[in-house]
NUTISE-191770 format. One line per 4 residues: number of its first residue (from 1); their letters; for each residue y, z, x of C-alpha. Coordinates in Angstrom, 3 decimals, always signed. Each point is the difference from the previous one (the first is absolute). Layout:
NUM = A = Y:Z:X | ...
This chain:
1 = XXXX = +32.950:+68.790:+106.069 | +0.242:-0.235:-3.613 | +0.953:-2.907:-2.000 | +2.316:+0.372:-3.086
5 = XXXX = -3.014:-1.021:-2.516 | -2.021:+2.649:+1.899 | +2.417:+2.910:-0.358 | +0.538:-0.954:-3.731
9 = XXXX = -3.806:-0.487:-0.359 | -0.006:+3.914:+1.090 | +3.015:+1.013:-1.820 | -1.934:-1.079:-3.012
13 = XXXX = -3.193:+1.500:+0.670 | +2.011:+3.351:+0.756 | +1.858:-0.006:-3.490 | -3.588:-0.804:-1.730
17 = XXXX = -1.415:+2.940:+1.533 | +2.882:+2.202:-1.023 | -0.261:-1.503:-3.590 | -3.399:+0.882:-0.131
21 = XXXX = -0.038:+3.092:+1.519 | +2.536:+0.950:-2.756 | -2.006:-1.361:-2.858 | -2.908:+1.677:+0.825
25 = XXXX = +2.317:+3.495:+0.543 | +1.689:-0.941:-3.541 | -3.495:-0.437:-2.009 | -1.869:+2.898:+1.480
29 = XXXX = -2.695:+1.589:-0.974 | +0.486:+3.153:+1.074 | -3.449:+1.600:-0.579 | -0.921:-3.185:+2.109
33 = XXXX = +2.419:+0.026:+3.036 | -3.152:-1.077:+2.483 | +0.286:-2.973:-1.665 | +3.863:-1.165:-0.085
37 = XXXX = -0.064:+0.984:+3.457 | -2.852:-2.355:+0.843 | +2.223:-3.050:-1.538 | +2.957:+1.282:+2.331
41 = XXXX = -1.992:+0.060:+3.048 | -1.217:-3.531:-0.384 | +3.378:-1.089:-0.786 | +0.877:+1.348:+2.962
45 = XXXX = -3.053:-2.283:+1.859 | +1.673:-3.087:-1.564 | +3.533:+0.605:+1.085 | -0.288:-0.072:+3.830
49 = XXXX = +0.311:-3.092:+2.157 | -3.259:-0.514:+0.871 | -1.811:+1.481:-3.351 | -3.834:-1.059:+1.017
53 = XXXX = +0.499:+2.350:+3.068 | +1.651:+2.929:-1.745 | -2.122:+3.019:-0.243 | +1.878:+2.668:-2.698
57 = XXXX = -0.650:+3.665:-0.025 | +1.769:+2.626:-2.506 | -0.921:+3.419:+0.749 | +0.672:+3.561:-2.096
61 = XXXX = -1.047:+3.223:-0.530 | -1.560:-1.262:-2.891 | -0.918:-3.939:+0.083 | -1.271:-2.245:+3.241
65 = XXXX = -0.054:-3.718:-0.628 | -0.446:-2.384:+2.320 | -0.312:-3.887:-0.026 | -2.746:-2.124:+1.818
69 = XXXX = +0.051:+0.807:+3.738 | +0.574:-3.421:+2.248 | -0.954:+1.848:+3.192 | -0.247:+3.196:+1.997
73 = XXXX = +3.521:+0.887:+1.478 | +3.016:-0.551:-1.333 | +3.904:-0.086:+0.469 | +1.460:+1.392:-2.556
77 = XXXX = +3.103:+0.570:-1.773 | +0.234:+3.508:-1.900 | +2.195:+2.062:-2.714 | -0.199:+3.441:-1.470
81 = XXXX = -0.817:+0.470:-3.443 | +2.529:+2.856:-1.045 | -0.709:+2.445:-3.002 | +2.936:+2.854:-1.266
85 = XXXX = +1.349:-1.140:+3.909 | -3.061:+0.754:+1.679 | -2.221:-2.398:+1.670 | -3.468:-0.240:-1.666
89 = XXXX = -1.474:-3.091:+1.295 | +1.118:-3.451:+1.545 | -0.906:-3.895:-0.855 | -0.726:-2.040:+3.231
93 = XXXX = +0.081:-3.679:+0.241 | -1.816:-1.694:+2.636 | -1.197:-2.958:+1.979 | -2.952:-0.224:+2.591
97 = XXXX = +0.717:+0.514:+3.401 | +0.119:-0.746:+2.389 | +0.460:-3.664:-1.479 | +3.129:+1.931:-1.707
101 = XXXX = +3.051:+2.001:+1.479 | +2.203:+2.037:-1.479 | +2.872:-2.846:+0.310 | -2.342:-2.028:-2.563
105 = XXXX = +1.268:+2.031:-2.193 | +3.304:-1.431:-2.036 | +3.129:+3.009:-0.301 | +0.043:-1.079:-3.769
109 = XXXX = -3.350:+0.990:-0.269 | +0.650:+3.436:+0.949 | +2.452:+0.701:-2.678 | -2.235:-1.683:-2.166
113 = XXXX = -2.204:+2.518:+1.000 | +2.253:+2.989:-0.198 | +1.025:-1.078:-3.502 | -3.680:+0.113:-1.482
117 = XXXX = -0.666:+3.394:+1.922 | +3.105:+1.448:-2.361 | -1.232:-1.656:-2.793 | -3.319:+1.754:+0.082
121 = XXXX = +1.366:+3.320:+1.018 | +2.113:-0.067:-3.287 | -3.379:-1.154:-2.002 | -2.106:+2.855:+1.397
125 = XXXX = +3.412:+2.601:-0.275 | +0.050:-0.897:-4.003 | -4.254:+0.295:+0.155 | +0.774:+3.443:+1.040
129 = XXXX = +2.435:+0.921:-2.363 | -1.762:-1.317:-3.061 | -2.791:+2.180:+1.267 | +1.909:+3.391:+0.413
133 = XXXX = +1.129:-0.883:-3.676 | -3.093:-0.586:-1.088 | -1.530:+3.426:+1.292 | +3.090:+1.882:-1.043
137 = XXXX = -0.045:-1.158:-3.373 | -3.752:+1.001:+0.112 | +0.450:+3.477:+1.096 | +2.822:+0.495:-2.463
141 = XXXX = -2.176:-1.264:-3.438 | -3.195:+2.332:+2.075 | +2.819:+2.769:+0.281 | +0.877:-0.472:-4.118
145 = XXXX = -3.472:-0.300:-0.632 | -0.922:+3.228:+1.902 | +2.676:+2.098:-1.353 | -0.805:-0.985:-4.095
149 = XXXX = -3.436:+0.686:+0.426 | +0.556:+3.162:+2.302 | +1.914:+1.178:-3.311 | -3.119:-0.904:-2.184
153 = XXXX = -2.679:+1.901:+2.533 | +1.884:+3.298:+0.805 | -0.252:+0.479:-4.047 | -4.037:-0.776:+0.355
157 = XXXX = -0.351:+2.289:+3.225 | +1.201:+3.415:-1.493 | -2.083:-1.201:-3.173 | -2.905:-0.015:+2.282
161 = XXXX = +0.166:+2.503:+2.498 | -0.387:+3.101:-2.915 | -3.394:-1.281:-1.272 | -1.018:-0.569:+3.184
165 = XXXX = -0.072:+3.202:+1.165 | -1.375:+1.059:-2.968 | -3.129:-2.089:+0.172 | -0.293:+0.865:+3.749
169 = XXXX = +0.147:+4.146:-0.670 | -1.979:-0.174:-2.887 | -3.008:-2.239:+1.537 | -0.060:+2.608:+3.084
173 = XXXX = -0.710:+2.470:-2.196 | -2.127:-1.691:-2.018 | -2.069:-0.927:+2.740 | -0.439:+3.942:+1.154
177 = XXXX = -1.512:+0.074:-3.500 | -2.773:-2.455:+0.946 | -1.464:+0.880:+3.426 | -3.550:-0.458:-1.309
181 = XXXX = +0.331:-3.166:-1.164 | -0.043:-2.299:+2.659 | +0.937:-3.038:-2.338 | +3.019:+1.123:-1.332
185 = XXXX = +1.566:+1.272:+3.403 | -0.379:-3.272:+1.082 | +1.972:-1.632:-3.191 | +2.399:+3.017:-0.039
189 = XXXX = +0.512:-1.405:+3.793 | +0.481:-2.890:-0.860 | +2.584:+0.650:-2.728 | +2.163:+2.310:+3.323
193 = XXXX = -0.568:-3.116:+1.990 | +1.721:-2.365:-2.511 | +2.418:+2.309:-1.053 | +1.526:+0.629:+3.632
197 = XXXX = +0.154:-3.647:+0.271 | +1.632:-0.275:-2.923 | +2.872:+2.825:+0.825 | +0.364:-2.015:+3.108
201 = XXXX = +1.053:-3.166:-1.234 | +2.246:+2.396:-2.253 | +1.224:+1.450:+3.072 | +0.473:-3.976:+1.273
205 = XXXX = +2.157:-0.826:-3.433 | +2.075:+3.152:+1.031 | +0.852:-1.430:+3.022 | +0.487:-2.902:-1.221
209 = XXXX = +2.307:+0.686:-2.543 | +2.149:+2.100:+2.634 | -0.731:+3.128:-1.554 | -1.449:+2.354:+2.593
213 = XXXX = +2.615:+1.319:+1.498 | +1.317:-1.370:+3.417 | +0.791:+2.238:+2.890 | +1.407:-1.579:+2.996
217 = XXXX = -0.038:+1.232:+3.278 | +0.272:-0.701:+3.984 | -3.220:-0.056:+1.193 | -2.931:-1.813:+2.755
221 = XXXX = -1.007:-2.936:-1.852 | -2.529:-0.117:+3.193 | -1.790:+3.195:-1.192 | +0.187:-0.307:-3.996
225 = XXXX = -1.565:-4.050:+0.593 | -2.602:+1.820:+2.412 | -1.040:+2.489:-2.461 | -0.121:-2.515:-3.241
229 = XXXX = -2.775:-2.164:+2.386 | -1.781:+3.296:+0.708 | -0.652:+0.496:-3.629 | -1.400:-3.473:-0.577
233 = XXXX = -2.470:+0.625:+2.987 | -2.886:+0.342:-2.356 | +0.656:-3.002:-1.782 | +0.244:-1.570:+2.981
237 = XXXX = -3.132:+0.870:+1.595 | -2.398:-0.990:-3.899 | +2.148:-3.607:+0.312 | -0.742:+0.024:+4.123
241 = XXXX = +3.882:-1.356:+0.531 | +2.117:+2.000:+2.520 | +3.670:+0.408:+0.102 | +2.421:+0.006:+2.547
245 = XXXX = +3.246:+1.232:+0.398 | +2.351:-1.475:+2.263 | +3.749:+1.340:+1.225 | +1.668:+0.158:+3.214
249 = XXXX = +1.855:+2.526:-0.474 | -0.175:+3.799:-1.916 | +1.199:+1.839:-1.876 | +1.775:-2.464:-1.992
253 = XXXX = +2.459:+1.842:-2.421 | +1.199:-1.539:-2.913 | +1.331:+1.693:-3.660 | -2.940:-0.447:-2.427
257 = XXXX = -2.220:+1.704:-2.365 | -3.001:+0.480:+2.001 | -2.271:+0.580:-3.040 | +1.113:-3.426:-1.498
261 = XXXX = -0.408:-1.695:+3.721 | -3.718:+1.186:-0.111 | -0.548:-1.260:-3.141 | +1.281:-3.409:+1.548
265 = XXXX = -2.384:-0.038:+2.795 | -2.653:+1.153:-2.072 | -0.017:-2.673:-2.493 | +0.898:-2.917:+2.349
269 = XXXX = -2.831:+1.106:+2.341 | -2.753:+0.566:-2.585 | +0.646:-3.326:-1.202 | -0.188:-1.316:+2.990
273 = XXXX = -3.680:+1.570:+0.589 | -0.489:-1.341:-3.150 | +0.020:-3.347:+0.741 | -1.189:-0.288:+3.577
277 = XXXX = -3.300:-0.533:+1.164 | -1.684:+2.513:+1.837 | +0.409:+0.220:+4.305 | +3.457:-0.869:-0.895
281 = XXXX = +3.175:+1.664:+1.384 | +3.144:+0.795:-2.342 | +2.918:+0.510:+2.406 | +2.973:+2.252:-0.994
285 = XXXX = +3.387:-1.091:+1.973 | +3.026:+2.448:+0.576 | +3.048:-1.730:+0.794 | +3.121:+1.977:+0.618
289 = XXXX = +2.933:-2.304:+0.215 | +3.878:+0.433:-0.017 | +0.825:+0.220:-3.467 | -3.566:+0.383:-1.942
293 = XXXX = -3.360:+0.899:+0.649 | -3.044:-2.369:-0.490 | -3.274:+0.182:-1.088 | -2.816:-2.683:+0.522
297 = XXXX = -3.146:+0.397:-1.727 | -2.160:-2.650:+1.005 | -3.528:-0.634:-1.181 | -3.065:-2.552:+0.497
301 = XXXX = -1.313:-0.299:-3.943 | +0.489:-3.266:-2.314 | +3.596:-0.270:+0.160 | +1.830:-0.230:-2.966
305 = XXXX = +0.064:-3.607:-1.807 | +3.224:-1.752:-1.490 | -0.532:+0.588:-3.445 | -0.659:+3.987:+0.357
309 = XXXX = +3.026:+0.183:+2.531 | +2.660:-0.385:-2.835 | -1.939:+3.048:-1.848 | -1.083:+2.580:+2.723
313 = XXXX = +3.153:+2.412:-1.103 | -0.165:-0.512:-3.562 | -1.703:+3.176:-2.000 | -3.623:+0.129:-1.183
317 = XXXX = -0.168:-3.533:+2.121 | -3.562:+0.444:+1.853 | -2.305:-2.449:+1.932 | -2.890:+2.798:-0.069
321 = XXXX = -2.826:+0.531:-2.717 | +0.831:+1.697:-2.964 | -0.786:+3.857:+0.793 | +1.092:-0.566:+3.821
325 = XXXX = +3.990:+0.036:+0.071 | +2.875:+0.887:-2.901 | +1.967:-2.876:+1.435 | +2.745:+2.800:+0.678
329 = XXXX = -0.405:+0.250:+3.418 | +2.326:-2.093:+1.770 | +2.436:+0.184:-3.103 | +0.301:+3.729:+1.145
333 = XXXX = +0.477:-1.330:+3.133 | +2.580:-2.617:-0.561 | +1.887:+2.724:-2.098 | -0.427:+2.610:+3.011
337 = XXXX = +1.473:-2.281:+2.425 | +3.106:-1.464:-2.298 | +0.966:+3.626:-1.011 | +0.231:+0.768:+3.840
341 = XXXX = +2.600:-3.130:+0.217 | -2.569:-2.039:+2.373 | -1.944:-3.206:-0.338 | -4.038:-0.997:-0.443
345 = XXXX = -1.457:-3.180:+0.412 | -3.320:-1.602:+1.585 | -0.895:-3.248:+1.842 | -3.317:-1.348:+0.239
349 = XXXX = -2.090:+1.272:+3.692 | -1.366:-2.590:+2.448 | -2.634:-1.109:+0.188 | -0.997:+2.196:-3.569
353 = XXXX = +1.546:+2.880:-2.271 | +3.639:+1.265:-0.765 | +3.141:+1.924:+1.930 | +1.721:+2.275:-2.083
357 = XXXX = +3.864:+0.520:+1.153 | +1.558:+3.094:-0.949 | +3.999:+0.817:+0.968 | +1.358:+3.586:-0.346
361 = XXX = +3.517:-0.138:+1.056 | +1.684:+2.633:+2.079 | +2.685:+2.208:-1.455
């Protein structure tokens, strides 16, 4: 039995928590949730009936904290965490048993309970949100940025591409000129070597700036992703990494342009090599779902860090020596895969290096 002063003493300690709990929800930090959901979880500690026995543990998809155990098995008393209406992790109060039964437990405290679990469903449902902003408002200023400077190198590409092949027909047959000297073969080789490079990273700014022409049609992504690792198989072999493609089923069909797809898989795989040590495996995932198609290039190099993360996509942005990438190549990419309506983005591998994500949709 409780006395009056008792039941007030916890009616007090309940309405503290809740005041709390609110404060901490008001003045949130939200690049710092861990935190505000640290001081809710020991709030929670104080406000049961027997506090020095209460063991606290909150539970997501994306935090676990816990207070300081009191023993090895527990009674406890448990509510869902609910996110958008679905359940995405609990909070669970409990005591030590078997000292402790679930009758212990006060009915006030479990709407006390209830309440806070609400409370930080709504905190982590506005996390979310301010998140989806934040990307979106990303992708639109990379989408502005990508289509004023996809103006600007269009212009510089057809500038380009004349002297280009100029310089390249000329030096071949300049070079039949000069078969007994041994010396200048090898510079006139040298200037064919650079100047292919160079019509390639004209060839990059084309795509980039959307102006090779885009032919879409139905076709085995299965095959064209097969083919686009086959051509990398020399590269492969010099950087000893293998690749591996992975799909349960074939064909999968799906409206594209299968020369722009290639160029896809091509540059996200040779980066990939790039960056990964050697006896390393870079795995290629098909995924053929209801409404899109999904692919998962996964490798095992550095990873990508913070700071370069918020510039991987932007033009001429390059983490390689100078001499050893334009910085174009996943800015063709990112171009590719908006003008096809889909999505790319990348999370960091476990225990080292990077997933690409990329979504066609189905039409």
């Amino acid at each position: 039995m409780h006395t009056a002063e008792q039941k007030l003493k916890e009616r007090i300690k309940e309405l503290t928590c809740l005041y709390e709990v609110t404060s901490l929800i008001v003045n949130c930090d939200y690049d710092n949730v861990k935190t505000a959901l640290k001081g809710i979880v020991q709030c929670l500690e104080r406000a049961w009936q027997f506090e020095k026995e209460t063991y606290v543990v909150l539970q997501t998809s994306g935090y676990s904290i816990k207070t300081a155990e009191k023993g090895e098995d527990y009674v406890f008393l448990e509510s869902p965490i609910t996110i958008f209406n679905k359940p995405k992790g609990s909070i669970k109060v409990g005591y030590p048993a078997p000292k402790h039964v679930l009758a212990d437990f006060l009915e006030e405290e479990q709407q006390l309970l209830d309440n806070v679990c609400l409370e930080v469903g709504n905190l982590l449902e506005r996390k979310e949100i301010r998140e989806n902003e934040a990307r979106i408002r990303r992708q639109v200023e990379q989408s502005d940025r990508l289509r004023i400077l996809g103006e600007i190198t269009a212009g510089i590409a057809h500038e380009l591409n004349t002297p280009l092949a100029n310089i390249l027909g000329f030096t071949e047959l300049l070079k039949d000129r000069v078969q007994r000297d041994a010396q200048a073969a090898k510079d006139l080789d040298k200037i064919i070597t650079n100047t292919i490079f160079s019509r390639e990273v004209v060839k990059k700014l084309m795509f980039f700036a959307c102006e090779m022409p885009q032919e879409k049609e139905t076709v085995d992504i299965v095959a064209i992703i097969e083919d686009a690792i086959a051509l990398m198989r020399t590269t492969l072999r010099q950087s000893e990494v293998t690749c591996e493609l992975i799909t349960a089923k074939r064909p999968i069909p799906l409206r594209i342009d299968k020369i722009q797809l290639t160029q896809v898989v091509f540059n996200l795989v040779v980066n990939a090599v790039y960056f990964s040590p050697p006896k390393s495996t870079i795995v290629v995932n098909i995924l053929d779902e209801k409404d899109k198609v999904i692919l998962k290039i996964t490798d095992e190099g550095s990873g990508i860090s913070k700071e370069t993360a918020q510039h991987i996509f932007d033009p001429f942005y390059t983490t390689k020596p100078i001499g050893e990438g334009s910085g174009l190549g996943l800015s063709v990419v990112h171009g590719i895969v908006q003008s096809h309506q889909g999505m790319i983005y990348h999370e960091p591998n476990e225990p080292s290096g990077t997933i690409f994500f990329i979504e066609f949709p189905k039409k």
